[in-house]
C-alpha positions in Angstrom: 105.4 -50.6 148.5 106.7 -48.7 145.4 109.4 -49.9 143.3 112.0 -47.2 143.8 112.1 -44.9 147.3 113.7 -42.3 148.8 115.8 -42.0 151.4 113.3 -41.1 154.0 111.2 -44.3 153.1 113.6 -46.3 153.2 114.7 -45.8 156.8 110.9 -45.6 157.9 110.4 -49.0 156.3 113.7 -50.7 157.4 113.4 -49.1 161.4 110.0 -51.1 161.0 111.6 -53.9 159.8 113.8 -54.1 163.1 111.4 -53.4 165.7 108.8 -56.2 164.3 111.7 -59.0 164.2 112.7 -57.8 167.7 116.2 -57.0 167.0 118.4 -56.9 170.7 122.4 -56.9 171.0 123.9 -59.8 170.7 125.5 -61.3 173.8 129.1 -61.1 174.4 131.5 -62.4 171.8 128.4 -63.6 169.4 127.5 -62.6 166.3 125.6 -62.8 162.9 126.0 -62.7 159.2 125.6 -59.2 158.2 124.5 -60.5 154.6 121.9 -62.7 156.4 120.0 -59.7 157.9 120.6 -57.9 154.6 118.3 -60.5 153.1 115.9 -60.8 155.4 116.0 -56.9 155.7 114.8 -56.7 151.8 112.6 -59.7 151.9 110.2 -58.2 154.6 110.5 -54.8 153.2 110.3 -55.7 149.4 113.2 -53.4 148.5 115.6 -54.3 145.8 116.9 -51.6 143.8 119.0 -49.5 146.6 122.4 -50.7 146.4 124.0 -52.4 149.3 126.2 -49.7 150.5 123.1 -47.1 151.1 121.2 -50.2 152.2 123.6 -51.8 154.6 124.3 -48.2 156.3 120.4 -47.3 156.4 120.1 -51.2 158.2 122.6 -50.3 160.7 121.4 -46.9 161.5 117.8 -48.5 162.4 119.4 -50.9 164.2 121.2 -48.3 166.7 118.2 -46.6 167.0 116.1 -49.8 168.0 118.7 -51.1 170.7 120.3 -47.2 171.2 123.5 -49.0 171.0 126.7 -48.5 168.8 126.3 -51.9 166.7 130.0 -54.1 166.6 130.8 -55.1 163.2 133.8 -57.6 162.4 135.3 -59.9 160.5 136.0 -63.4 161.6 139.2 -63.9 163.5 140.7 -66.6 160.8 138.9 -64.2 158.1 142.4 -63.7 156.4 143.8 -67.3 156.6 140.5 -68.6 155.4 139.8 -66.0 152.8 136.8 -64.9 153.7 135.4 -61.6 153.3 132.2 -62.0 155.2 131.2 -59.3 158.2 129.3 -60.0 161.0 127.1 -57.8 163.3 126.7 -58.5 167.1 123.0 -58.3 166.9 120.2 -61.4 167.5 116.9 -61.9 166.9 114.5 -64.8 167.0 114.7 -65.5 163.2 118.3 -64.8 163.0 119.8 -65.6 166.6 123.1 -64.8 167.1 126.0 -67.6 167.9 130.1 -67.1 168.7 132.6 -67.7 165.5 133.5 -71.5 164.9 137.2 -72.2 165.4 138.5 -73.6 162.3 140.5 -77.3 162.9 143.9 -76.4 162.6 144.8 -79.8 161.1 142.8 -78.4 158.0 145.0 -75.8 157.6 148.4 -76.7 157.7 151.3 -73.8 158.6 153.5 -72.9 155.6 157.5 -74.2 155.9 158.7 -70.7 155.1 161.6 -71.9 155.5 161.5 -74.7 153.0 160.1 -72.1 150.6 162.8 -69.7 150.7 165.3 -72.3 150.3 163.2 -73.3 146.9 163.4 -70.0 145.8 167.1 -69.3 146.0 167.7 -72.5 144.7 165.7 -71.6 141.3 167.4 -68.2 141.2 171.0 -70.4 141.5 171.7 -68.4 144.7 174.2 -69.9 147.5 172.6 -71.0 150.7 173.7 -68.1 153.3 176.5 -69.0 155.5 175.1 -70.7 158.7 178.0 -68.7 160.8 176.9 -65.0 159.8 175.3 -64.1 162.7 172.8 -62.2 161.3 171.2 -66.1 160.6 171.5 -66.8 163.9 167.9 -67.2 165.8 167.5 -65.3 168.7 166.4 -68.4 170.6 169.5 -70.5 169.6 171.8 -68.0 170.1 173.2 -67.3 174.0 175.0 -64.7 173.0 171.6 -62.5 172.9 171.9 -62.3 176.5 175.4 -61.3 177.0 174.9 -57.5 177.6 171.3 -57.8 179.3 173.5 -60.3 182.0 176.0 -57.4 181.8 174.0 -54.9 183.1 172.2 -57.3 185.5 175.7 -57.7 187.0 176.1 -54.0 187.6 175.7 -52.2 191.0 174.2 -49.0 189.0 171.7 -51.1 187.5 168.4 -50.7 189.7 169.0 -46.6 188.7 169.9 -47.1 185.3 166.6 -49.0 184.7 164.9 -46.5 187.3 166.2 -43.6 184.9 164.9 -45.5 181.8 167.9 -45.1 179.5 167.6 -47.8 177.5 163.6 -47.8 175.9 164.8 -51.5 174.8 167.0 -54.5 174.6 168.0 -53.2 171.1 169.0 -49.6 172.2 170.4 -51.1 175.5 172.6 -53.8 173.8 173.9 -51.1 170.7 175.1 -48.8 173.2 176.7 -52.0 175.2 178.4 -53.6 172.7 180.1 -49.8 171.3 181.3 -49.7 174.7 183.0 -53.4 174.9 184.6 -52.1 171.3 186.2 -49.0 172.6 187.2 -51.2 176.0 188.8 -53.6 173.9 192.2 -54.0 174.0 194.4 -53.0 170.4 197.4 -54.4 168.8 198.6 -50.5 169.0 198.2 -50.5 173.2 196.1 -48.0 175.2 195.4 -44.1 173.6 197.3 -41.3 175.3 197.4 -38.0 175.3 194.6 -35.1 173.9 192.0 -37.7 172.1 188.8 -38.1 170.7 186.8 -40.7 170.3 183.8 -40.7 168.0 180.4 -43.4 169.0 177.7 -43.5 166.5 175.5 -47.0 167.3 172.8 -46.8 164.7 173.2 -43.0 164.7 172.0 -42.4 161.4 174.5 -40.3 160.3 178.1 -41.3 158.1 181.4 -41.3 160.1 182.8 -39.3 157.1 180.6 -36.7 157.7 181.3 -36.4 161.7 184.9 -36.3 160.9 184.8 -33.1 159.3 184.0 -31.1 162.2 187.0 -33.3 164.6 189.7 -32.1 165.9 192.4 -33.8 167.2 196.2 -33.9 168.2 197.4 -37.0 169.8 194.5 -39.9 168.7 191.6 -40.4 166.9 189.6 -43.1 166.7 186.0 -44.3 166.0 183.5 -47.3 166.8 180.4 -47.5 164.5 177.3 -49.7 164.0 175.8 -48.8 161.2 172.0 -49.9 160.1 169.3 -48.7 157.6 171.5 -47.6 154.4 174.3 -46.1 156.4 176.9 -49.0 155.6 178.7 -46.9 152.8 178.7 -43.8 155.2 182.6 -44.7 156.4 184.0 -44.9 152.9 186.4 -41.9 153.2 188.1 -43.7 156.0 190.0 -46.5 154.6 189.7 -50.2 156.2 188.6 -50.3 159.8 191.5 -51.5 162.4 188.9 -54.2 163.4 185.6 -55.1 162.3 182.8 -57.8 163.0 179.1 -59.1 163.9 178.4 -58.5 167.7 175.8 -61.4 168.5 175.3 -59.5 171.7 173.1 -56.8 169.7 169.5 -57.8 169.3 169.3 -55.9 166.0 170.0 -57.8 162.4 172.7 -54.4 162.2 174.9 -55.5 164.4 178.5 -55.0 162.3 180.7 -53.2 164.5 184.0 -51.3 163.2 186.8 -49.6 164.9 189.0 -47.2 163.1 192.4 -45.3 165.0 194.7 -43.2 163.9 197.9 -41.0 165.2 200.1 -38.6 164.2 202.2 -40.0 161.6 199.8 -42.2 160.1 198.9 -42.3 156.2 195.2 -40.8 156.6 192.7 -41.5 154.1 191.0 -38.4 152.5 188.1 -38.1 155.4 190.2 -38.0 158.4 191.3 -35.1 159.3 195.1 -34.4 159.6 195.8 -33.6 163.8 195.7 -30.2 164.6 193.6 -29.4 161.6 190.4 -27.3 162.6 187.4 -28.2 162.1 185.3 -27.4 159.0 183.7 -23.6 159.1 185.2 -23.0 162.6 188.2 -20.9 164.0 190.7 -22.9 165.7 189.8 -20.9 169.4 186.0 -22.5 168.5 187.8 -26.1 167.7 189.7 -26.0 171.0 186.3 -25.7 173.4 185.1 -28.6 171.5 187.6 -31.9 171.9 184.9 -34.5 171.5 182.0 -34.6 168.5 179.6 -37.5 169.6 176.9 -38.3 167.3 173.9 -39.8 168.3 
């Protein structure tokens, strides 16, 4: 045929192509080198100056059209641990016959010691080994403390509706809210909170406690329990040292710092706590009274 051809040619001459080899879809889970029929495509029809893309999508369009079936391209399944870049088509013929993808021996390809390897690399930087005791080290397999509020709720009566009512869309949302709620029943150095009080919860809220704190109102106690994650560690700055603060294993989250904060009437207050009685920012103080309790979440 001619040297150069259109369009129209060259799907008449490739759809000819694929019904003389016999072209059929591959059985299940087998396949063949797309490059392979490529070849033999331009061979047979003596075309070589189209360029692959226009080439390889007039090739697959006659082959849809011979077997009136969507044709299944893919890579290898060890394609990107192998570096290869090949695609395959699930399509067989005589000349070409179609065959399932060859397992590679895993012995051949050893798996990396990422572990090893970051130890090398803080080592060349002349950066400390981490601290085996932080807990956010701690595998989640080595660790039995992972399971500590997942047994917790287990052990409740309420449980079968609390999973019915699908509160908790995870073990991470499910053990944040768990372990904000063992640090506000925790017992203080300062005894049990009386009187008119708010407490303020914000697991993972996304939000600072400084910011919550201007729109709190208080008279006899105020305190806070916050987990902080993302880039919201700084967001409790305003508030001066937490009253207690430390890694819940419990939470199945790498953010799992926990800090409570409480303060009364009398106390030095840093500059983001509010002093008691003091109404809340761009409300009257009838508004502040109808809302005792700001909860973030």
């Amino acid at each position: 045929m001619a040297t150069r051809c259109g369009a129209a040619e060259v799907d008449e001459a490739l759809s000819a192509f694929v019904v003389a080899a016999g072209y059929q879809i591959a059985p299940p889970l087998s396949f063949v080198k797309a490059s392979d029929v490529m070849a033999a495509a331009r061979a047979a029809t003596g075309i070589a100056d189209v360029r692959d893309n226009f080439f390889n999508a007039s090739l697959l369009r006659a082959l849809e059209r011979a077997t009136s079936c969507k044709v299944v391209r893919t890579k290898a399944p060890h394609a990107r641990s192998t570096g290869s870049e090949d695609i395959y088509w699930a399509v067989t013929c005589a000349s070409i016959p179609a065959a399932p993808f060859e397992t590679p021996e895993w012995n051949d390809r050893p798996m990396k010691d990422k572990k090893a390897q970051r130890t090398t690399w803080r080592r060349k930087k002349g950066i400390p080994d981490p601290d085996p005791l932080r807990s956010r080290i701690v595998g989640k397999k080595s660790a039995f403390h992972f399971t500590m509020y997942t047994d917790e709720l287990l052990g409740l009566k309420s449980a079968p509706q609390i999973l019915e009512l699908r509160l908790f869309p995870s073990a991470k949302e499910l053990t944040e809210s768990f372990a904000c709620f063992n640090a506000d029943a925790a017992p203080s150095p300062a005894g049990k909170w009386v009187g008119e009080r708010v407490l303020l919860v914000l697991p993972h809220a996304h939000i600072g406690l400084d910011e919550c704190l201007e729109y709190v109102r208080w008279s006899a106690q105020l305190g806070a329990v916050v987990m902080p994650c993302c880039n919201w560690y700084l967001g409790a700055k305003g508030c001066g040292p937490p009253l207690h603060e430390e890694d819940d294993l419990g939470v199945v989250s790498p953010h799992r710092q926990v800090s409570v904060w409480k303060w009364a009437p009398g106390d030095a207050l840093p500059a983001a706590v509010p002093p008691p009685d003091a109404p809340p920012v761009g409300e009257t103080p009838q508004a502040a009274y109808q809302v005792p309790c700001v909860e973030c979440d």
